[in-house]
N, C-alpha and C positions, 0 to 999 in steps of 0.2 A: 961659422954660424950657419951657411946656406949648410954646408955638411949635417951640423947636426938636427937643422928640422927635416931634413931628405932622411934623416935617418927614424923618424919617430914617424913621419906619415908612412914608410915601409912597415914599422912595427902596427899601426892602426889597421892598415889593408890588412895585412895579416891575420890579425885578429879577427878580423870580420868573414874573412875566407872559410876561416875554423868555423864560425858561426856560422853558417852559411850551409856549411857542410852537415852541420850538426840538424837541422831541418831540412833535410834533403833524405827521400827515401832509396831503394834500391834502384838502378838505375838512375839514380838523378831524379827521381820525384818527388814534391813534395810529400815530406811524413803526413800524416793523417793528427789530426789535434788530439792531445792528450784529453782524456776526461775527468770527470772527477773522482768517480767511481775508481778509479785507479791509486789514488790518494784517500780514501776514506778508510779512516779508525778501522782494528780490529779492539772488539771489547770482548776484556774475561767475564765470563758468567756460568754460572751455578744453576741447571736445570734438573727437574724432576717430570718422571711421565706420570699423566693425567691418567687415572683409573678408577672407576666409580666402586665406590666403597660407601658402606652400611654411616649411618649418618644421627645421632642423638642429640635433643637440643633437650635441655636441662635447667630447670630452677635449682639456684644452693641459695640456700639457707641456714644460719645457723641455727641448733636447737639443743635441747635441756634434756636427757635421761631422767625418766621420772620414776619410781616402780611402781609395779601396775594396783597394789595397793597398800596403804602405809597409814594404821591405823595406830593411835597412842591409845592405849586402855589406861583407864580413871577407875581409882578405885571407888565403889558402890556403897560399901559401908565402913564404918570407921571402927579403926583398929590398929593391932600392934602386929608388925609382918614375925611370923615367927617362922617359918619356914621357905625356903628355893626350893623350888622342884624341878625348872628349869634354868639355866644359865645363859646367856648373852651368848650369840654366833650358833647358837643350836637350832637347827630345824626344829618345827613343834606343826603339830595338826590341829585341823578346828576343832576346839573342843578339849583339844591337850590340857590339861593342868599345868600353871606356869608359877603359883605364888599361892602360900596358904596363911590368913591372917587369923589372929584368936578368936576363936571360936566357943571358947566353953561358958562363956555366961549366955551367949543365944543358945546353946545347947540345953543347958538347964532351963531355961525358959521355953524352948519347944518341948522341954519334957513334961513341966505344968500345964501347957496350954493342953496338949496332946491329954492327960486325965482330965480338964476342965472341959474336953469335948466332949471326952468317952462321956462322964456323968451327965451331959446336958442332956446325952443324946439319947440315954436311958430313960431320964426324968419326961422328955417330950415322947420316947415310945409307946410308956406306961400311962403319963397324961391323956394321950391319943386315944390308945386302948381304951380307960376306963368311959371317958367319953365318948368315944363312938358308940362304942358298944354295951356300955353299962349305964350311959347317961347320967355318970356321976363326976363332980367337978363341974365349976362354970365356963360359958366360952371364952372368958378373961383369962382363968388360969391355962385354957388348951390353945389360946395365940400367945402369951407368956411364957408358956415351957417350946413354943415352937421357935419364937425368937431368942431364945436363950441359947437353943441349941445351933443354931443358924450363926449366931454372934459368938459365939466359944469355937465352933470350926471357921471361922472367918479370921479370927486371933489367930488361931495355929497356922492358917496358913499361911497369913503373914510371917510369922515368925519362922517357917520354912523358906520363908522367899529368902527371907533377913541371914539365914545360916548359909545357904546355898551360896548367897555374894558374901560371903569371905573367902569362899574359893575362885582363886581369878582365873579363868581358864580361856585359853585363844580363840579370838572368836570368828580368826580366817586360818585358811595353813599358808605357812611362809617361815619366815627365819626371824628367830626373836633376837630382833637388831639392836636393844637396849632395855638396862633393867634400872628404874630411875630410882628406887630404896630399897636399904639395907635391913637385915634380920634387926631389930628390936625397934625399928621406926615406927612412930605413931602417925599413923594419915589421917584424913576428915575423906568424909565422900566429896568425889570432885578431883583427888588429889592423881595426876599422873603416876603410875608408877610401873609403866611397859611398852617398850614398841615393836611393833611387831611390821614385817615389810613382804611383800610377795612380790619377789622379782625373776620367778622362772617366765612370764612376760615381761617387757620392757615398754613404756612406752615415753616416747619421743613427742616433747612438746615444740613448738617454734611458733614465731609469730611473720606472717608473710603479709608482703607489703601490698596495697588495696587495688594496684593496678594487675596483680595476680590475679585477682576474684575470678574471673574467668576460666584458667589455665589449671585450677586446684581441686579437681571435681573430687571425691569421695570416691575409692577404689583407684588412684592414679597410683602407679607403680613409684617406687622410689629405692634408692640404697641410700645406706646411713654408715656412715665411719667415724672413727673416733684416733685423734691424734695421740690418746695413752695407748690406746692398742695396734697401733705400725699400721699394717697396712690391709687387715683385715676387712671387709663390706661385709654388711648385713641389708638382705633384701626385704622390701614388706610393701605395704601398701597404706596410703592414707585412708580413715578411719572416723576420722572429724575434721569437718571441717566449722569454724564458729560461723555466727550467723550477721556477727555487730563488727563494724571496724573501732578499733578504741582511737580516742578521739586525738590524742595527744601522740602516739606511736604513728599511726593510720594505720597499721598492721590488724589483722585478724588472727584468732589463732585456728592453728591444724596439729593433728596427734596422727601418728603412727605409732602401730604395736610391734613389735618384734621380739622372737622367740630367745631367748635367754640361755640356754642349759649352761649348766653348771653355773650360772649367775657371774659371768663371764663381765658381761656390763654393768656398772654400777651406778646405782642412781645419784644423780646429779653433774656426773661425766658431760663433757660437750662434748654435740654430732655436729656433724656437718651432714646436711640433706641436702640429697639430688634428687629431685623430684622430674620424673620422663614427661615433657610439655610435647616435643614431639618427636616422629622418627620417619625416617627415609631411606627404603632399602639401597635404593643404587645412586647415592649424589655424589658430583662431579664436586669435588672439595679443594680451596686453594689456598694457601696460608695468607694471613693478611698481610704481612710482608709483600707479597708480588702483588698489590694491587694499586694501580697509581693513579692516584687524581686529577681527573684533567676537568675542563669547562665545561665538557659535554656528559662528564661522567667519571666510573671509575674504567682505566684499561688494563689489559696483562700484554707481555711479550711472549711468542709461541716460537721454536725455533724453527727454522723451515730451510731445508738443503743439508746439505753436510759437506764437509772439508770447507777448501777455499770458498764453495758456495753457501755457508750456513749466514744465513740471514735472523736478525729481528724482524718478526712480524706486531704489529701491535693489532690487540683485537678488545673492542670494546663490551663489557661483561656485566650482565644483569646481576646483581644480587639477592639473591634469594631473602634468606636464614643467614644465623652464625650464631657461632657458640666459643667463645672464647678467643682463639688463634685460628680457627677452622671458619670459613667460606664458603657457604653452597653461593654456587651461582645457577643462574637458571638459564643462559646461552653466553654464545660467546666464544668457547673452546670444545672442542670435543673429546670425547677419550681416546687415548694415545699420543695427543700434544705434548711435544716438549716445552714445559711450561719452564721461563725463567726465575726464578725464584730469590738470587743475587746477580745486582750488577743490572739492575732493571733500572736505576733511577738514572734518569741521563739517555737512556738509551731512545731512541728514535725508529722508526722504522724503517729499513731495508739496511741499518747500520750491519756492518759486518762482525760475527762473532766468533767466539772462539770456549767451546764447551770445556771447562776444567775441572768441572764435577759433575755428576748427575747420580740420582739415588732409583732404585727402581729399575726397569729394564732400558733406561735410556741409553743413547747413544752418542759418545763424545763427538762433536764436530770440530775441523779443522779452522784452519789458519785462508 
């Protein structure tokens, strides 16, 4: 028994000699204490360098293609359509002949009114004549033959009005976009029977929300797209802005006009409007991703050293503006920072990293 404890307190000394040894520097001196710094995390992260780039802050709104004008013609006087003269999807000019309705009982009637003029107008010459100048006839008969003759060309020309509207003729140029009756239909006045649309301009209606009012002055730049047409932008400018917010929406409305050729756009298509609120030649821009929220604010991590020495830094950053994903800040970082952009959350300052990506002229940092 005395054997085998003589034998386990030799194995304890032992042990402890190693340990002993093992905190013992060159020479026999004590090592120096390990720090902690020598045990701290290396973390992967994902950097981009900071470089001031052009900066656009932008209203979208959705809006309505309207065409710029889109008039339905009514037919004027009543009648049987007895002729096209123009067909649906056909350009026509103002003034073109589109539709021709019957015409021939107003025709013989401006033929009678037409001699009931001529004779008035002879009968009040001759009246005039012998009265003025021969003092024959009384002043009854010489105001009777003046009104007779006055009231027979007033008939006729009525009845010229009346012939002229059974020719229905365009009364904008545009594209005759529908023909609403067929040859032998009998219409009343009042009755649709044409529309006509001018859409070599475009205009884009939308309704913008009341906290806008400000931001939407008349001449503000805008681009307009359209998800049937891919990926095409049309540039223009606002044009109206309304002056009421409706009550129920709280929107006001705003139009832009935009040029059309070949009628490319079509009315009733949805835009989507970008309307330029504001712009900044050289801002320092950060994704929203890399911005972390602390109690004092929002911070970013900037990488600072390279290789074994690449550090987090944390810096605390004013925000500006933003526009979607995009960040202006207004201090903070500078240009040329290696800004962390993954692998921010967690991280701490002075932690040690380790660059595995970076986009732009950065520089991988080590281990």
């Amino acid at each position: 028994m005395i054997g085998n404890l003589r034998a386990g307190l030799v194995a304890v000394l032992a042990t402890g000699s190693i340990a002993a040894c093992d905190g013992m520097g060159a020479g026999g001196a004590p090592a120096a204490a390990s720090s902690d710094e020598g045990y701290r995390r290396v973390v992967n992260v994902e950097v981009e360098r900071l470089e001031p780039r052009g900066f656009t802050r932008v209203i979208r709104l959705p809006g309505v293609a309207m065409a710029m004008r889109d008039v339905v013609i009514s037919a004027e006087e009543a009648g049987i359509l007895r002729r096209i003269v123009r067909e649906k999807g056909r350009p026509v000019r103002a003034g073109q002949t589109i539709l021709q309705f019957d015409d021939a009982i107003l025709r013989a009637q401006v033929q009678a009114a037409t001699a009931q003029a001529e004779y008035a107008r002879e009968v009040w010459e001759r009246t005039k004549r012998l009265y003025e100048q021969d003092s024959i006839g009384s002043e009854l008969g010489y105001y009777e033959a003046q009104y007779n003759a006055e009231q027979a060309r007033g008939n006729l020309t009525a009845l010229e009005e009346r012939l002229a509207r059974t020719t229905v003729a365009a009364p904008i140029s545009g594209v005759l976009d529908d023909r609403l009756v067929e040859i032998g239909a009998m219409v009343s006045p009042g009755t649709p029977v044409a529309r006509i649309v001018q859409t070599d301009t475009i205009r884009i209606t939308a309704g913008a929300p009341e906290r806008y009012a400000l931001a939407l002055p008349v001449g503000a730049r805008a681009s307009v797209s359209f998800d049937a047409l891919g990926d095409e932008v049309y540039e223009g400018e606002v044009t109206y802005v309304g002056a009421v917010v409706d009550p129920e929406s709280r929107t006001f409305p705003i139009e832009l006009d935009l040029p059309n050729p070949g009628g490319v756009i079509k009315s009733g298509m949805i835009a989507e409007i970008s309307v330029v609120q504001e712009e900044i030649a050289d801002a320092l821009v950060v994704p929203q991703q890399a911005l972390v929220a602390m109690e004092e604010g929002y911070v970013v991590f900037v990488v600072e050293g390279a290789g074994d020495d690449a550090r987090a830094e944390a810096r605390t950053v004013e925000v500006a503006v933003s526009q979607g994903n995009d960040i202006v800040v207004g201090s903070g970082v500078n240009s040329g920072d290696l800004l962390v952009v993954v692998g921010q959350q967690g991280l701490t300052g002075g932690d040690r990293v380790r660059v595995v990506s970076s986009s732009g002229d950065a520089e991988e940092g080590g281990e």
